[in-house]
Backbone as XML, in Angstrom:
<?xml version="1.0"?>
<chain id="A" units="angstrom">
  <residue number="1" name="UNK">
    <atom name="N" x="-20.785" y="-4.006" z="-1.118"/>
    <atom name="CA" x="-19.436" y="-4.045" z="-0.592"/>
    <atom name="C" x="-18.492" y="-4.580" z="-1.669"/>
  </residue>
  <residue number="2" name="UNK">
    <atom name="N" x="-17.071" y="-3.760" z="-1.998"/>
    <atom name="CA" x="-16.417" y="-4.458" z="-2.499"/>
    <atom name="C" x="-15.473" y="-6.019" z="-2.657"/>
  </residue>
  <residue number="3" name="UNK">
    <atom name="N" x="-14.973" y="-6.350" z="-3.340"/>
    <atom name="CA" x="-14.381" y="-7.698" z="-2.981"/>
    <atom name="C" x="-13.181" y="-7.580" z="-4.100"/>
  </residue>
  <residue number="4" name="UNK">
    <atom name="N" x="-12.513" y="-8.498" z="-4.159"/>
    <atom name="CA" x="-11.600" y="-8.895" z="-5.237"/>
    <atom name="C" x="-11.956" y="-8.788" z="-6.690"/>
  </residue>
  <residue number="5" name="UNK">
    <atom name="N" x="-13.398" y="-9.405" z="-6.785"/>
    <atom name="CA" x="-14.174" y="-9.565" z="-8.033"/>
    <atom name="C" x="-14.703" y="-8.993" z="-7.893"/>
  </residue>
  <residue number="6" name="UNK">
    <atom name="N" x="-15.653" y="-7.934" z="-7.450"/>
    <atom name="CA" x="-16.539" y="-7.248" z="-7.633"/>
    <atom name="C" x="-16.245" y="-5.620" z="-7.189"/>
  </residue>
  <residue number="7" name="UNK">
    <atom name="N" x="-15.634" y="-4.993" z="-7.567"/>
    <atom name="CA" x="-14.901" y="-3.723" z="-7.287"/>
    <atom name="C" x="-15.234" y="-2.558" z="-8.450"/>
  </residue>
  <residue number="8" name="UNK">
    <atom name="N" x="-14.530" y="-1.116" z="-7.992"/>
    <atom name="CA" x="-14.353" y="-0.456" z="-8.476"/>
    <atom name="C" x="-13.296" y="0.405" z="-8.763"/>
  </residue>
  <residue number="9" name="UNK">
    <atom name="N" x="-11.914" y="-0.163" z="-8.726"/>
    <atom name="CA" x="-11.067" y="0.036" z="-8.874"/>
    <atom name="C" x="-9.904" y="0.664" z="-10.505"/>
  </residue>
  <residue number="10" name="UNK">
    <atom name="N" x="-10.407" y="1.787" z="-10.698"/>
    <atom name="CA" x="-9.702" y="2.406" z="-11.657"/>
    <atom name="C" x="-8.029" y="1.572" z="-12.116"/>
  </residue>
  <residue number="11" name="UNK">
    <atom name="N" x="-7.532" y="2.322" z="-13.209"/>
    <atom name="CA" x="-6.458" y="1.815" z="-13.962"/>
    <atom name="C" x="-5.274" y="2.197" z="-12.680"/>
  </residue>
  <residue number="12" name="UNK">
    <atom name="N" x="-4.483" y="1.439" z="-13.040"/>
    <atom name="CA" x="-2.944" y="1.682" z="-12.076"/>
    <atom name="C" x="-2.775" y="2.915" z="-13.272"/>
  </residue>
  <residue number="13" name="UNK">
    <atom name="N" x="-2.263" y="3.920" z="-12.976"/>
    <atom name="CA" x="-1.106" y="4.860" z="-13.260"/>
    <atom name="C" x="-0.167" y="4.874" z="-12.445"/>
  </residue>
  <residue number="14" name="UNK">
    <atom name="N" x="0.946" y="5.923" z="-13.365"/>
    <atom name="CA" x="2.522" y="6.434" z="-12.549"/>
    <atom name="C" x="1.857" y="7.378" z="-11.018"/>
  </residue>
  <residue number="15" name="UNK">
    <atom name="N" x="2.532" y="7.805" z="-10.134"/>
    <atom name="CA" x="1.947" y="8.009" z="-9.104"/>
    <atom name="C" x="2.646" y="9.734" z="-9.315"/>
  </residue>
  <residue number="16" name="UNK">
    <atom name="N" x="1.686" y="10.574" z="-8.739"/>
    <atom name="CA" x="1.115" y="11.991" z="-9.150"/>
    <atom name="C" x="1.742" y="12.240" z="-7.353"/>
  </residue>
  <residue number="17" name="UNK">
    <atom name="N" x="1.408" y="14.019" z="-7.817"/>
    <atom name="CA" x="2.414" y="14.363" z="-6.452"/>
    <atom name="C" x="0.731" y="14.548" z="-5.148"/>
  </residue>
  <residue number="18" name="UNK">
    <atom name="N" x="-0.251" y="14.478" z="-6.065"/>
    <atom name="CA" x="-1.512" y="13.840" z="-4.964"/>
    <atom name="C" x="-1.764" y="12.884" z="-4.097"/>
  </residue>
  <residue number="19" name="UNK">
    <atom name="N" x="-1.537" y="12.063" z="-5.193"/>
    <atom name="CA" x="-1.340" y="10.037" z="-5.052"/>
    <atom name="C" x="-0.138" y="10.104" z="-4.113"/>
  </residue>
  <residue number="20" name="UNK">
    <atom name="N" x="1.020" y="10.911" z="-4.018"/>
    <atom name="CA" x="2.239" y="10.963" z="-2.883"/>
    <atom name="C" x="1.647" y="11.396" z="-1.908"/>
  </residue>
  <residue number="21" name="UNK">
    <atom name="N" x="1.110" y="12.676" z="-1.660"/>
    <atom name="CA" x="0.938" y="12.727" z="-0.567"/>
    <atom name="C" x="-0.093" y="12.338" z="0.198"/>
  </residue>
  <residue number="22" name="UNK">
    <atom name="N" x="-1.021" y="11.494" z="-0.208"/>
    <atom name="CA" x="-1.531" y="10.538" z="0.299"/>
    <atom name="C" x="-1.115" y="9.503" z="1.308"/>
  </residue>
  <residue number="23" name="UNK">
    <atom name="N" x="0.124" y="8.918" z="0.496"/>
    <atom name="CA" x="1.146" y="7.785" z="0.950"/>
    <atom name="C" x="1.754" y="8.230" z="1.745"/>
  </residue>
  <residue number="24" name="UNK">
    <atom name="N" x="2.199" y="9.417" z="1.801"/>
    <atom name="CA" x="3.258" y="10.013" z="2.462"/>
    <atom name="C" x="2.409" y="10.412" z="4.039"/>
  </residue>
  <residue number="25" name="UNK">
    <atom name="N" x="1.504" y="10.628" z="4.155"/>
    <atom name="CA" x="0.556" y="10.567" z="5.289"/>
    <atom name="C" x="0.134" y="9.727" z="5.958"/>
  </residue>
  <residue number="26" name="UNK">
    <atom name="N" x="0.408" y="8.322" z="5.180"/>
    <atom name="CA" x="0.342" y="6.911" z="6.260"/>
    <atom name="C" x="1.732" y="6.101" z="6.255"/>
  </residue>
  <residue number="27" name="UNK">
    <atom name="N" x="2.558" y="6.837" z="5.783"/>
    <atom name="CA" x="4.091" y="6.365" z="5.752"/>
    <atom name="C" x="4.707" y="5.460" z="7.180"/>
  </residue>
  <residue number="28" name="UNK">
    <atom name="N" x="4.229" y="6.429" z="8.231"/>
    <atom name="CA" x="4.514" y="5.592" z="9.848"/>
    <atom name="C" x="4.052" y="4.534" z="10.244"/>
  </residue>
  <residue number="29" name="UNK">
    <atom name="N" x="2.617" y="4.625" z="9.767"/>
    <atom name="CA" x="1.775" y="3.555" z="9.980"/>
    <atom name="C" x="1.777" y="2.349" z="9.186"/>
  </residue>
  <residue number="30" name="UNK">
    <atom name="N" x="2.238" y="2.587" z="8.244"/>
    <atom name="CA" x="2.988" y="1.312" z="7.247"/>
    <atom name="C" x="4.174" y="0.820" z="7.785"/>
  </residue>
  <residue number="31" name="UNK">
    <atom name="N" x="5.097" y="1.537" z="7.966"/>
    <atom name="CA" x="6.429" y="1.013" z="8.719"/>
    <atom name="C" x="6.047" y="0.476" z="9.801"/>
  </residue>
  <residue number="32" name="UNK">
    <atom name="N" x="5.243" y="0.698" z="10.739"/>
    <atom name="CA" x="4.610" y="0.158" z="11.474"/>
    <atom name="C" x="3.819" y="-1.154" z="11.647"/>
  </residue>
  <residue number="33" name="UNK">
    <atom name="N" x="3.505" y="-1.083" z="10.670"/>
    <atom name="CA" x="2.628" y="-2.344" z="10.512"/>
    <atom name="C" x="3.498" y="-3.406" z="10.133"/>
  </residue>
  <residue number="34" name="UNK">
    <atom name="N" x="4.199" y="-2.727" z="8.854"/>
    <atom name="CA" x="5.183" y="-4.013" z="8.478"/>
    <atom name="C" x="6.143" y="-4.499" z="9.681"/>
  </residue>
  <residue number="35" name="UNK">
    <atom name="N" x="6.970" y="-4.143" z="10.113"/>
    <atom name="CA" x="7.373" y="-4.733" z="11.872"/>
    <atom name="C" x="6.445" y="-5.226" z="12.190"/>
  </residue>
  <residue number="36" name="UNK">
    <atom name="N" x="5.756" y="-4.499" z="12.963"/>
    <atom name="CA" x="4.937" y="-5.588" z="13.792"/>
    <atom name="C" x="4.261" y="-7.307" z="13.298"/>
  </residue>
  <residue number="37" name="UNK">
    <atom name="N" x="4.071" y="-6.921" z="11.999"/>
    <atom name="CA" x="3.962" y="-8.391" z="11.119"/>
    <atom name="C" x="5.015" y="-9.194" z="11.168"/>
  </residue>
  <residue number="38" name="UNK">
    <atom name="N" x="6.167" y="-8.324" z="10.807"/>
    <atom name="CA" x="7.369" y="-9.285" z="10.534"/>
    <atom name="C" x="8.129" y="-10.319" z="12.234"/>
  </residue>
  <residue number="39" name="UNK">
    <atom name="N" x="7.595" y="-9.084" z="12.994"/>
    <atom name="CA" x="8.136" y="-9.510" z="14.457"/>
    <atom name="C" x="6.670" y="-10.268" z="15.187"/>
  </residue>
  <residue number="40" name="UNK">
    <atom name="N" x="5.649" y="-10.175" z="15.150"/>
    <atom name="CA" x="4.962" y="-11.303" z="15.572"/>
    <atom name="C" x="4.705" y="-12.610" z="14.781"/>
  </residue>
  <residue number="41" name="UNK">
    <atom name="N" x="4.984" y="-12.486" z="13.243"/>
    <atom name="CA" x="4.656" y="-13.808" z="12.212"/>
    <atom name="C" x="6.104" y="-14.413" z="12.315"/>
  </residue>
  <residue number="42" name="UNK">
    <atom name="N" x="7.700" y="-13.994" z="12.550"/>
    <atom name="CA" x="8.049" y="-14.222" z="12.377"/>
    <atom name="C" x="8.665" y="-14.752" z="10.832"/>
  </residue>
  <residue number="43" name="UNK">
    <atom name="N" x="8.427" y="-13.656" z="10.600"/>
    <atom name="CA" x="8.411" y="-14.230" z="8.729"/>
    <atom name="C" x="9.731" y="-13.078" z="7.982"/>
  </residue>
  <residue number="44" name="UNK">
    <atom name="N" x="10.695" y="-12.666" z="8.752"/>
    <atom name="CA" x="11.941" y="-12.297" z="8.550"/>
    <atom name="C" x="11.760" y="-11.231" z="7.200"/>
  </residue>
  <residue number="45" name="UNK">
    <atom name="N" x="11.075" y="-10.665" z="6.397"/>
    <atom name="CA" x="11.041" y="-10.271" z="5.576"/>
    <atom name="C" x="11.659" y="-8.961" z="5.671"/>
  </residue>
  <residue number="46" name="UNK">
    <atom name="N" x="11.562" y="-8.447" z="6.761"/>
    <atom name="CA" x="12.628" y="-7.470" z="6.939"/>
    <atom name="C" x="14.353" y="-7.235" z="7.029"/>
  </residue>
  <residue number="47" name="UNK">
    <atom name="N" x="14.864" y="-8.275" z="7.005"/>
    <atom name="CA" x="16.095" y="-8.973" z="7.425"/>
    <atom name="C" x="16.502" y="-8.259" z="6.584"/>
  </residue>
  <residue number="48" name="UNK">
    <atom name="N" x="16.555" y="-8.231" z="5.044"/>
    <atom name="CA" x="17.576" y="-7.648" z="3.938"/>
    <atom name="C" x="17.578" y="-5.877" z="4.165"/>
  </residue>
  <residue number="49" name="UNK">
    <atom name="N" x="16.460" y="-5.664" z="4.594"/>
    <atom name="CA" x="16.127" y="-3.993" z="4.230"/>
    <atom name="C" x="16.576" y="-3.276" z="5.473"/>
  </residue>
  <residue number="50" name="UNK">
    <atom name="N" x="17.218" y="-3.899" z="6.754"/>
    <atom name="CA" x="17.683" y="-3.613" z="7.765"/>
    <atom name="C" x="17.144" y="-2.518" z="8.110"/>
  </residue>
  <residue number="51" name="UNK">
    <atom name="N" x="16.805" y="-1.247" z="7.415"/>
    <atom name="CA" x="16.181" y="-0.406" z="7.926"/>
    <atom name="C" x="15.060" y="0.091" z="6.977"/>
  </residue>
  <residue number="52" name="UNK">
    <atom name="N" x="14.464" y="0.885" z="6.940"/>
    <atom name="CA" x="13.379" y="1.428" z="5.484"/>
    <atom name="C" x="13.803" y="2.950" z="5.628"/>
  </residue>
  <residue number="53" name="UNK">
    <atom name="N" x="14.700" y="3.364" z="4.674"/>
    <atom name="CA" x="14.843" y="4.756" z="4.610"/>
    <atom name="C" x="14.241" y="5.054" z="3.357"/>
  </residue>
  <residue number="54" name="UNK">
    <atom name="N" x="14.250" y="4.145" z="2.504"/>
    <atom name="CA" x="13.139" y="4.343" z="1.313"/>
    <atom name="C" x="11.510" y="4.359" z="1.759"/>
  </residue>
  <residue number="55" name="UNK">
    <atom name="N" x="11.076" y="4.922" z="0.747"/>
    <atom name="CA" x="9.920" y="4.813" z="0.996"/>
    <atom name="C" x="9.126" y="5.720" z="-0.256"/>
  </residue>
  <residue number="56" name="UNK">
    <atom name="N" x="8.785" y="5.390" z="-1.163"/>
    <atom name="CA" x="8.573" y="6.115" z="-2.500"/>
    <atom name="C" x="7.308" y="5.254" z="-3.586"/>
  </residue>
  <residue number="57" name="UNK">
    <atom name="N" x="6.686" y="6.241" z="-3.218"/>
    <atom name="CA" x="5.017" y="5.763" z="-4.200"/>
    <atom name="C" x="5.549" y="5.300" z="-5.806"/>
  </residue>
  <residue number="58" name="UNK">
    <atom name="N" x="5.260" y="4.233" z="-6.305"/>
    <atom name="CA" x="5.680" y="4.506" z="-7.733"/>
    <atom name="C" x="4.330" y="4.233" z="-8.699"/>
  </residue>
  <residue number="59" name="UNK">
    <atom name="N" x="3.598" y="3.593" z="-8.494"/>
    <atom name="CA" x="2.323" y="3.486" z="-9.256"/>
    <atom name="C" x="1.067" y="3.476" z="-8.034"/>
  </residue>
  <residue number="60" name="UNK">
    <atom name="N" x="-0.268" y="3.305" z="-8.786"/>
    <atom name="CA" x="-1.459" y="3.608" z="-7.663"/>
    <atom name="C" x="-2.794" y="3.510" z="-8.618"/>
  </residue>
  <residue number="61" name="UNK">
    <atom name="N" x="-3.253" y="3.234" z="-7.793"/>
    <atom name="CA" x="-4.926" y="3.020" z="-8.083"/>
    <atom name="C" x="-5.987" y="3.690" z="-7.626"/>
  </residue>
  <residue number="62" name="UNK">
    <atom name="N" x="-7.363" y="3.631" z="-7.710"/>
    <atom name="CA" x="-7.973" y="4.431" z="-6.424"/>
    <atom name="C" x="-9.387" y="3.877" z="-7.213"/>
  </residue>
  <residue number="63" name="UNK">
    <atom name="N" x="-10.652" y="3.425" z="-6.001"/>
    <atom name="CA" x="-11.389" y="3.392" z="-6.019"/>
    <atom name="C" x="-12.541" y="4.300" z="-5.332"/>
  </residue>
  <residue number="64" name="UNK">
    <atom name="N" x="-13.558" y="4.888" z="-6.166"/>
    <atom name="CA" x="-14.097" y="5.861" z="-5.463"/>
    <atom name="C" x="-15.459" y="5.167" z="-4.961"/>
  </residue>
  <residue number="65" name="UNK">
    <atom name="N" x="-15.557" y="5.313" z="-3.502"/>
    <atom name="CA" x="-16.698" y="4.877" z="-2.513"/>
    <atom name="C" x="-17.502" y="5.908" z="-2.157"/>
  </residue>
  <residue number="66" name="UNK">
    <atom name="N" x="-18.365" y="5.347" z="-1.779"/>
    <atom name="CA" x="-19.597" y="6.959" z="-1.494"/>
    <atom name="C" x="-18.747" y="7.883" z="0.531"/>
  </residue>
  <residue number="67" name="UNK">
    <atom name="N" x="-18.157" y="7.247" z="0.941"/>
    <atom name="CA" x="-17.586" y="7.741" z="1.935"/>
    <atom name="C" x="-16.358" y="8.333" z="1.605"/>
  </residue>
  <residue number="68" name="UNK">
    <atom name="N" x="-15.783" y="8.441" z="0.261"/>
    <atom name="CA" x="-14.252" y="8.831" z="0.022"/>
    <atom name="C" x="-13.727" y="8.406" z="-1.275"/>
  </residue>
  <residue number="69" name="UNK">
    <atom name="N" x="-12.352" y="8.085" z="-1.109"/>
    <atom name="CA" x="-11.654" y="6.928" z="-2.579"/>
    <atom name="C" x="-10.284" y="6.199" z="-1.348"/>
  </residue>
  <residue number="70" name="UNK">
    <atom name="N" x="-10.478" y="4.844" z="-2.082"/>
    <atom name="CA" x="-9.696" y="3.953" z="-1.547"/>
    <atom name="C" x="-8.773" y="4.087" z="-2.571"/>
  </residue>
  <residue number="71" name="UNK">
    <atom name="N" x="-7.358" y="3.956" z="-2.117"/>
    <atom name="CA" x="-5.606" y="4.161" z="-2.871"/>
    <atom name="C" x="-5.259" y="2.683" z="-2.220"/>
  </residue>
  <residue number="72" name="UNK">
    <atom name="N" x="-5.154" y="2.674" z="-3.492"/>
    <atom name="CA" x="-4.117" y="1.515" z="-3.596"/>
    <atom name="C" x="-2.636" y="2.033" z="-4.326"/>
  </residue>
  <residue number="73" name="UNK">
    <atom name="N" x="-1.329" y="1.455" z="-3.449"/>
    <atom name="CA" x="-0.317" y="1.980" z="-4.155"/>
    <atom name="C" x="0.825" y="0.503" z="-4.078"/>
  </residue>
  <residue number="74" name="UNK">
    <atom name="N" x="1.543" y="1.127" z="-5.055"/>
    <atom name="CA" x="2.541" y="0.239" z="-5.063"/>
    <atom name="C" x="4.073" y="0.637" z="-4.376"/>
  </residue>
  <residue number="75" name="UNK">
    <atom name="N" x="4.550" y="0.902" z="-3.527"/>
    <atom name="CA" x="5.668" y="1.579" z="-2.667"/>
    <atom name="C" x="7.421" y="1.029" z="-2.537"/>
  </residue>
  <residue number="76" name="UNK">
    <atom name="N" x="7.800" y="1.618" z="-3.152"/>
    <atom name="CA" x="9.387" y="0.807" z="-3.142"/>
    <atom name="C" x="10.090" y="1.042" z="-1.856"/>
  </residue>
  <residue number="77" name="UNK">
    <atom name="N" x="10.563" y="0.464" z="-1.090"/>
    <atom name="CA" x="10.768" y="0.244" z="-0.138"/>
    <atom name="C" x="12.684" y="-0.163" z="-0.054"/>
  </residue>
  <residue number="78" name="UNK">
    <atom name="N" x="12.723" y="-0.565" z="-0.912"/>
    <atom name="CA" x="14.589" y="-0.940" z="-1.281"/>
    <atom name="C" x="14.510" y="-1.151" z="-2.580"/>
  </residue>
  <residue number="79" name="UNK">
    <atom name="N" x="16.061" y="-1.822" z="-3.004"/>
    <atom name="CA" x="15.872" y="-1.537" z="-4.850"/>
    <atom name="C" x="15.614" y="-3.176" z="-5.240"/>
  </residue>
  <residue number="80" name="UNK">
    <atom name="N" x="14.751" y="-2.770" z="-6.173"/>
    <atom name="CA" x="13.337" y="-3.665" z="-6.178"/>
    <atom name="C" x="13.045" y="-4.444" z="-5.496"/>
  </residue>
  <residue number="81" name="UNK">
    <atom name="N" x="12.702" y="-3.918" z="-4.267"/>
    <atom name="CA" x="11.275" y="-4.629" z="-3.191"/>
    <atom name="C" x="10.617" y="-3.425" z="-2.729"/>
  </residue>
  <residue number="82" name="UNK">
    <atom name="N" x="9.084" y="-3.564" z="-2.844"/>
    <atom name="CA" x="7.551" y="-3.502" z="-3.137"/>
    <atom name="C" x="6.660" y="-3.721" z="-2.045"/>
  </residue>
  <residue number="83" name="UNK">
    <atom name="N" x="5.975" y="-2.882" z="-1.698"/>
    <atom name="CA" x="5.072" y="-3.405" z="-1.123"/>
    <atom name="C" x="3.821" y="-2.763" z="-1.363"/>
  </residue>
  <residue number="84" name="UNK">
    <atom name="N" x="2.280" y="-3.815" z="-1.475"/>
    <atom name="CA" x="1.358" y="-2.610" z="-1.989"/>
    <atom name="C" x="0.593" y="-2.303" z="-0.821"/>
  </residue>
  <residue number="85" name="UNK">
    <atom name="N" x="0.365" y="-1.158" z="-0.432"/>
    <atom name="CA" x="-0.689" y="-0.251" z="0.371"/>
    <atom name="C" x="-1.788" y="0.006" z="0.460"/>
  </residue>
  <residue number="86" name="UNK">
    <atom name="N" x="-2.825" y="-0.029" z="1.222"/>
    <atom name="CA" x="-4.092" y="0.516" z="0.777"/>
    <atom name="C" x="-4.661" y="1.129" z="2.042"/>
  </residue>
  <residue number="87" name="UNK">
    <atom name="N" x="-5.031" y="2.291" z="1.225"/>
    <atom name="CA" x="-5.263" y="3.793" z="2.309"/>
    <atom name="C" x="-6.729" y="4.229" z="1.638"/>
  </residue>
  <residue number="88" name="UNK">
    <atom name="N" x="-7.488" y="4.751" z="2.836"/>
    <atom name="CA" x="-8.554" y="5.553" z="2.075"/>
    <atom name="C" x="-8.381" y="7.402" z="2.747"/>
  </residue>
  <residue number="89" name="UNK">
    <atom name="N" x="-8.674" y="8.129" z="1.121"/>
    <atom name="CA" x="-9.392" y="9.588" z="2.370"/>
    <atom name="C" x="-10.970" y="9.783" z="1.884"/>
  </residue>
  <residue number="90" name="UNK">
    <atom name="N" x="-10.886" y="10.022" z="3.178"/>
    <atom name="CA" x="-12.822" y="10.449" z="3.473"/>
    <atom name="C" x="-13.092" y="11.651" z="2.822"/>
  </residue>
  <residue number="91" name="UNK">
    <atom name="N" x="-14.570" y="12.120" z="2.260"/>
    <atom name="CA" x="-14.849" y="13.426" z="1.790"/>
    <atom name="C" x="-14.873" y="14.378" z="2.464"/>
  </residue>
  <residue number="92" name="UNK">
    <atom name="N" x="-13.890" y="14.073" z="3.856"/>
    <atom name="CA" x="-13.666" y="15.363" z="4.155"/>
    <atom name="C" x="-12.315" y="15.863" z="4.368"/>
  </residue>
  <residue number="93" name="UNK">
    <atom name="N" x="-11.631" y="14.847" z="4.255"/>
    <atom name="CA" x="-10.270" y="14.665" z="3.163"/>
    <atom name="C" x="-9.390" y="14.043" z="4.996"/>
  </residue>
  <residue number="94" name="UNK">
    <atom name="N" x="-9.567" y="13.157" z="5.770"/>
    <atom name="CA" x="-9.165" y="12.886" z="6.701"/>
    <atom name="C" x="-8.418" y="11.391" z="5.889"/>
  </residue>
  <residue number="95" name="UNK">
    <atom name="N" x="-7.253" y="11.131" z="5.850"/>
    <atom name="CA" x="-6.389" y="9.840" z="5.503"/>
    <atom name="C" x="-5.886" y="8.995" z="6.814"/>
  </residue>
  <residue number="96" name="UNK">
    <atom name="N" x="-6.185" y="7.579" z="6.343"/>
    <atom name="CA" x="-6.261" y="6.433" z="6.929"/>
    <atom name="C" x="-5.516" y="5.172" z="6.138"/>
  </residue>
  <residue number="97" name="UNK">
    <atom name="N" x="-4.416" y="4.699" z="6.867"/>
    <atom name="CA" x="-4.100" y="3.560" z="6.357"/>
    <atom name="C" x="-5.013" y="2.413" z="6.660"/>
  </residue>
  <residue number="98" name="UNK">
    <atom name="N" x="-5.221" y="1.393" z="5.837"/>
    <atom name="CA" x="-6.065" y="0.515" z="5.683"/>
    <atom name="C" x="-5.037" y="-0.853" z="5.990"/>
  </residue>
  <residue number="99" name="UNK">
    <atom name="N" x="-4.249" y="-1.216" z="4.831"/>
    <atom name="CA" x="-3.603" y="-2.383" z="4.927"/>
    <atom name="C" x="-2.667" y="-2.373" z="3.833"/>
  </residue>
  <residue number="100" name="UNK">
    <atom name="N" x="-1.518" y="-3.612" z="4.538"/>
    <atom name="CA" x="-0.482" y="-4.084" z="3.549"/>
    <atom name="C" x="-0.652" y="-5.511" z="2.937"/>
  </residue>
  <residue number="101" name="UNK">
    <atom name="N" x="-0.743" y="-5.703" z="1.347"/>
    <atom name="CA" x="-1.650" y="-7.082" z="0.676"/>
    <atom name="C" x="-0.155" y="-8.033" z="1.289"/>
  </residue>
  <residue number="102" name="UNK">
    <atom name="N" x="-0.661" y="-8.964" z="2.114"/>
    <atom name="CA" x="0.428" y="-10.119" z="2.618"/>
    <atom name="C" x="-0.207" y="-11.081" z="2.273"/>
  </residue>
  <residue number="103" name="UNK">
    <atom name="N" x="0.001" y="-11.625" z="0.256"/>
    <atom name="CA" x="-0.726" y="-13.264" z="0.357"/>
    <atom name="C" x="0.146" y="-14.135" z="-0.002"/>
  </residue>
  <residue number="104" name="UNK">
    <atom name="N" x="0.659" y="-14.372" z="0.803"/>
    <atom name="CA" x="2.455" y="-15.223" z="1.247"/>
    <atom name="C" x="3.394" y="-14.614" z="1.214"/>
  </residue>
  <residue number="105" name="UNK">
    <atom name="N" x="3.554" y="-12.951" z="0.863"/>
    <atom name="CA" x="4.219" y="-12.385" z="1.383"/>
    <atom name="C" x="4.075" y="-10.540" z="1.097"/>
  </residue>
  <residue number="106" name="UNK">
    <atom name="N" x="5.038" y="-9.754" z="2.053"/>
    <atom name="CA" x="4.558" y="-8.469" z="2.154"/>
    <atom name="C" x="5.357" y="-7.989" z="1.076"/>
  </residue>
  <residue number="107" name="UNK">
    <atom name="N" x="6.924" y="-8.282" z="0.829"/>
    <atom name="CA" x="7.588" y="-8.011" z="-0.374"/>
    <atom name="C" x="7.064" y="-8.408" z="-1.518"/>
  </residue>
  <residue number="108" name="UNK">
    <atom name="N" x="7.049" y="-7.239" z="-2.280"/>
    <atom name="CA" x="6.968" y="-8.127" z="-3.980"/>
    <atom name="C" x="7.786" y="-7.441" z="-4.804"/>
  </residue>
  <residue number="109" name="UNK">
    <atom name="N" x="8.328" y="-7.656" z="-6.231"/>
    <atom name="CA" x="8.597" y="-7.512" z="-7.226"/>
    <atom name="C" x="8.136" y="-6.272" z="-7.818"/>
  </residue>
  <residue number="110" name="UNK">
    <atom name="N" x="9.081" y="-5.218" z="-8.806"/>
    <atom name="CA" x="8.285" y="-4.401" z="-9.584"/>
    <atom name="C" x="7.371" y="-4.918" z="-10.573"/>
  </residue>
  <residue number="111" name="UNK">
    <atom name="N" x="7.083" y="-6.215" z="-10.877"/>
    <atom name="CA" x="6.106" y="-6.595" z="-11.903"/>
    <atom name="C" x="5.805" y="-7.128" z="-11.724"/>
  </residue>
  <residue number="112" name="UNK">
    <atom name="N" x="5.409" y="-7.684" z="-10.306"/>
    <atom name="CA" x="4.248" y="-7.863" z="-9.631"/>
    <atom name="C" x="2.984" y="-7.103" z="-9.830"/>
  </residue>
  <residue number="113" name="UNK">
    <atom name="N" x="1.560" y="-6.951" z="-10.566"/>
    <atom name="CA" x="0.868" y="-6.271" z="-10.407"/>
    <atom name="C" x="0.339" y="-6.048" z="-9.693"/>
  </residue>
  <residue number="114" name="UNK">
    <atom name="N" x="-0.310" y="-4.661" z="-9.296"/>
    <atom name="CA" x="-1.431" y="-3.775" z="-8.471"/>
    <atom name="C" x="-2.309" y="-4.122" z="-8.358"/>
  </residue>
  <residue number="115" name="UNK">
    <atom name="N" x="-2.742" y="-4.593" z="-7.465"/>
    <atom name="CA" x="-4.483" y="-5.524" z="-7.972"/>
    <atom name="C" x="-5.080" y="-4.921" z="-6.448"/>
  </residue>
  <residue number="116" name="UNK">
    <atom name="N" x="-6.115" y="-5.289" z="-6.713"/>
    <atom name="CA" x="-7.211" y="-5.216" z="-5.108"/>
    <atom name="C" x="-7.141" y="-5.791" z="-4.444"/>
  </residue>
  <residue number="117" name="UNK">
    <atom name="N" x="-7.403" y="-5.352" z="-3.418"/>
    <atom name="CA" x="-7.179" y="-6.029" z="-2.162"/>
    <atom name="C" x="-7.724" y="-5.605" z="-0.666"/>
  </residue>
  <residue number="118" name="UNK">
    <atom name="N" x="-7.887" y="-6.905" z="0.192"/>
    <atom name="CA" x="-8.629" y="-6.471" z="1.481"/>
    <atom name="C" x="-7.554" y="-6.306" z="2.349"/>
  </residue>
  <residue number="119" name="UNK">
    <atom name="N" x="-7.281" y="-7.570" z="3.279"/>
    <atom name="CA" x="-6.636" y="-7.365" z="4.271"/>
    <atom name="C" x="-5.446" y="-6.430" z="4.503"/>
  </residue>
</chain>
């Protein structure tokens, strides 16, 4: 099983019109998630972005598992705020959002790096 340290997680590149539509297939379910975080943690992080009409892959990762490859992306969301993603598709090409990395928070920075991640 992977972990933080013990992974297989390829180089970040610029994000490919593959790597998009990947993202672009768990797009709801991210907006989704982020609300529901922000409105049960109470952790306001949505307050500035009033709405998310952005929504645009800009870099990405991908680890390949014997069930698929896990994407990791980095997603601009307003001008510069970030959030990174992680989606897998299965080898039979079915896409699944996984999670948004929240480790003190769901916004980040463009130079913030891409790194691995569980939750």
């Amino acid at each position: 099983m992977s972990d933080a340290h013990n992974n297989n997680m390829g180089p970040v590149r610029p994000a490919d019109d593959e790597a998009k539509a990947v993202f672009h297939e768990v797009k709801q379910a991210v907006v989704d998630k982020l609300k529901h975080n922000d409105n049960v943690h109470n952790l306001h992080l949505l307050d500035d972005l009033k709405i998310i009409d952005t929504y645009k892959l800009v870099e990405y990762a991908t680890e390949e598992v014997a069930y698929g490859i896990n994407y990791f992306g980095k997603v601009e969301v307003d001008d510069d705020q970030y959030i990174h993603v992680r989606c897998h598709k299965s080898n039979d090409n079915k896409i699944d959002f996984y999670s948004i990395l929240t480790e003190g928070t769901a916004i980040w920075s463009r130079e913030e790096p891409l790194k691995y991640f569980i939750d």
